[in-house]
N, C-alpha and C positions, 0 to 999 in steps of 0.2 A: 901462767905464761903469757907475756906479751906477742901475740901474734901479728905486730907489725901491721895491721890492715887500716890504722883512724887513717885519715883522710886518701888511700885508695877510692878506684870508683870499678865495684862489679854491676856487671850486668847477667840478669838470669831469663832465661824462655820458660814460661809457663812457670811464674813468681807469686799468682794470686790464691793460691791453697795447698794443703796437701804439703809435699816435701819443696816445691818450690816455694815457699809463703813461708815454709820456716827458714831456707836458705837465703830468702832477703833478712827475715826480721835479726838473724845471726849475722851476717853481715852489717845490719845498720847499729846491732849493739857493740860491735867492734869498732863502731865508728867510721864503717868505707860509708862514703857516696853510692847508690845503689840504684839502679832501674829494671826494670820487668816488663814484661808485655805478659798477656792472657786474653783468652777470645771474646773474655765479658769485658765490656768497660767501666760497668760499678764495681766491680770486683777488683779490677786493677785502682780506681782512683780510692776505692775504704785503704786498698794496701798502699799504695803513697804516702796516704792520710798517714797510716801506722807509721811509716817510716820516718816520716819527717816530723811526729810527734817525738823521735830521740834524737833528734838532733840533726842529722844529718841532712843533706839533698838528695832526691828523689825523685826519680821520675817514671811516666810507665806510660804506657800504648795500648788498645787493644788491636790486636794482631794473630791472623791466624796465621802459623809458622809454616803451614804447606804452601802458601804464597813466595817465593822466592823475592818480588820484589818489596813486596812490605816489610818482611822482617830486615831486610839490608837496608832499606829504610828510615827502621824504627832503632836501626844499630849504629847508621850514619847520624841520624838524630838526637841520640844517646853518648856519643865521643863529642858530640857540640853540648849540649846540655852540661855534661859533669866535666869537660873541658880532659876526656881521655879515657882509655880505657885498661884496666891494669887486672882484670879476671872477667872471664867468660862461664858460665854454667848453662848447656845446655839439659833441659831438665823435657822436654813436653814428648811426650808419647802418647798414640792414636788408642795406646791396649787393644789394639785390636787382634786377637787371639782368635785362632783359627786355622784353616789350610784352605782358603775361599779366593779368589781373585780379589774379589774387594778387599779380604785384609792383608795380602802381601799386597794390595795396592796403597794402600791406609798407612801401614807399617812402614812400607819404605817413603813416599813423600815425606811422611810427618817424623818418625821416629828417626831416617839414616838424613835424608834428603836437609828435613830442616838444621839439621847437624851441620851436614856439609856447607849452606850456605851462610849459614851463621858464623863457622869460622873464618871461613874467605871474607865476609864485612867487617870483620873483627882486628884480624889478622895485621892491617895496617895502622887502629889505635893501638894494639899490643906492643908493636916490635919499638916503637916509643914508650913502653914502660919498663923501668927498669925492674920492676920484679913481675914479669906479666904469666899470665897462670889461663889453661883452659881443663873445665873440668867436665865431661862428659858422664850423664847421669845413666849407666847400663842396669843391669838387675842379675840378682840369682840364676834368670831363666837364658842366661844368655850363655854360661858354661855349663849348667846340667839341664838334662833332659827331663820338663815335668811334666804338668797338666798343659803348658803354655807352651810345647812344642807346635813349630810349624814356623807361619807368618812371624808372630810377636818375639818369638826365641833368638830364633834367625836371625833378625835385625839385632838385638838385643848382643848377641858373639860377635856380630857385624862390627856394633861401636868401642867392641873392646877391640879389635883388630887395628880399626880405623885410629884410636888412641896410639896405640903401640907405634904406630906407624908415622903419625905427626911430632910425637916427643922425638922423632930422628930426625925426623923431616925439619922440624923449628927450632932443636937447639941450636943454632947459630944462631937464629934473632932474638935468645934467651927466651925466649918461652918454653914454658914448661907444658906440659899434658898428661891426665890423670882420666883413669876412670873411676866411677863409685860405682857399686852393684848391691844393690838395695834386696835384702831379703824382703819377706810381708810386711807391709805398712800399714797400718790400720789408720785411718782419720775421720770425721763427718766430710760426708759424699763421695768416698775414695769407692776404689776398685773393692777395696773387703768387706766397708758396709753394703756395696751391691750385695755382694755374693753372700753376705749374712740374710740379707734381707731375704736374697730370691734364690742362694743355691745352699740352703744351711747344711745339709752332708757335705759336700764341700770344703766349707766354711769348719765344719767340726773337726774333720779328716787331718786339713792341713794344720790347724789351731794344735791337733793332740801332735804331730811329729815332730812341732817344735822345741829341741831341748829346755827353752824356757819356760815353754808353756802360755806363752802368751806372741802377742804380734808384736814388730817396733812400733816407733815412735816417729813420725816426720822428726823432731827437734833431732834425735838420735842419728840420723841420717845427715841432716844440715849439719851439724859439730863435726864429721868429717871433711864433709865437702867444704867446709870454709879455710878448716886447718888447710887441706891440701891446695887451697886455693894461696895461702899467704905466704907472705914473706921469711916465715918459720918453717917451711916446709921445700926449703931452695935447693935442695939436694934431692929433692923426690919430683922424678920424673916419670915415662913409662911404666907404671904400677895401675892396679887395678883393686879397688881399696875392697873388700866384701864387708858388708854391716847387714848379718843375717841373725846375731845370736849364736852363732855354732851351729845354725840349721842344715848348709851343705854340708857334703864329704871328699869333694873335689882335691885332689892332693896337687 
């Protein structure tokens, strides 16, 4: 399937590992134009590197997205750079898991907050694209109740709400809006090598309830979020995509 996206230009928060680093590298093999930010700056310019070794232009920033005016910034800078902006991926969360002040403080700057500002910078490259797409990266933890109740959960239902609610709010300027809700991810230096490393009961507990018996895959996760970013996916608005395995039971 031709997903319409070569010369598009996405932009993703928190693009230099993990599920964001695969949701640039899928996008630049479909050929969009593609920028990133992440809080390392060697990490974001190897991934440039990556991106602009297929061909395409690429750009990135290092950017912490609980900054309000950096990231609007780095989004103003990014519609001059690729000359527009035609998908948004908000991808970066604090993980901060808990019930503490600090992580409903963590949670909401970085995981709701950076959302929110990010579509407001965005918001005026999009409504000048004719197939313009924002997709908000939620989790499992944000419709059922798990270990990650509290802070990180909360937030996590927050950004499916907050979706639901912009694909009303922007279809008049043709923009679309999507959530992804990511089951277990497994990557080098992700949240479940932590927890392999330092919480292995844990680690074991959640590994055995998965009907597949294993963790996803960032890639697995990016092959959604790019579909429902493109121009193949013009009909699909206010949804909320699950890539868990069949690991909920949510009806």
């Amino acid at each position: 399937m031709d997903l319409g996206l070569k010369g598009k230009r996405a932009v993703i928060t928190g693009g230099s590992r993990g599920i964001g680093r695969a949701i640039a590298e899928c996008f630049a093999d479909e050929g969009a134009h593609t920028s990133l930010c992440a809080r390392k700056a060697e990490e974001v310019q190897a991934t440039v590197a990556s991106l602009k070794a297929k061909g395409v232009n690429a750009f990135g920033q290092a950017v912490d997205v609980a900054d309000a005016a950096a990231l609007s910034a780095w989004i103003t800078a990014t519609g001059g750079e690729l000359g527009g902006i035609d998908a948004l991926v908000c991808n970066v969360s604090a993980l901060a898991v808990g019930d503490s002040a600090e992580t409903w403080e963590k949670s909401f700057r970085t995981d709701m907050m950076h959302t929110v500002n990010a579509v407001a910078a965005a918001v005026p490259f999009l409504e000048k694209s004719d197939s313009a797409s924002i997709v908000l990266i939620s989790s499992v933890s944000g419709f059922e109740v798990d270990f990650a109740a509290g802070s990180y959960g909360a937030m996590k239902a927050a950004l499916i709400h907050y979706a639901k609610g912009l694909s009303r709010q922007l279809v008049a300027k043709g923009i679309r809006v999507n959530c992804v809700s990511p089951g277990n991810t497994y990557f080098d230096g992700g949240i479940w090598q932590t927890i392999e490393n330092n919480m292995p009961d844990l680690y074991a507990s959640t590994l055995k309830v998965n009907p597949t018996g294993k963790f996803g895959r960032p890639d697995e996760v990016a092959k959604g979020v790019v579909f429902l970013s493109s121009p193949a996916a013009s009909r699909i608005s206010g949804t909320n995509l699950v890539i868990d395995g069949a690991l909920t039971v949510a009806v």
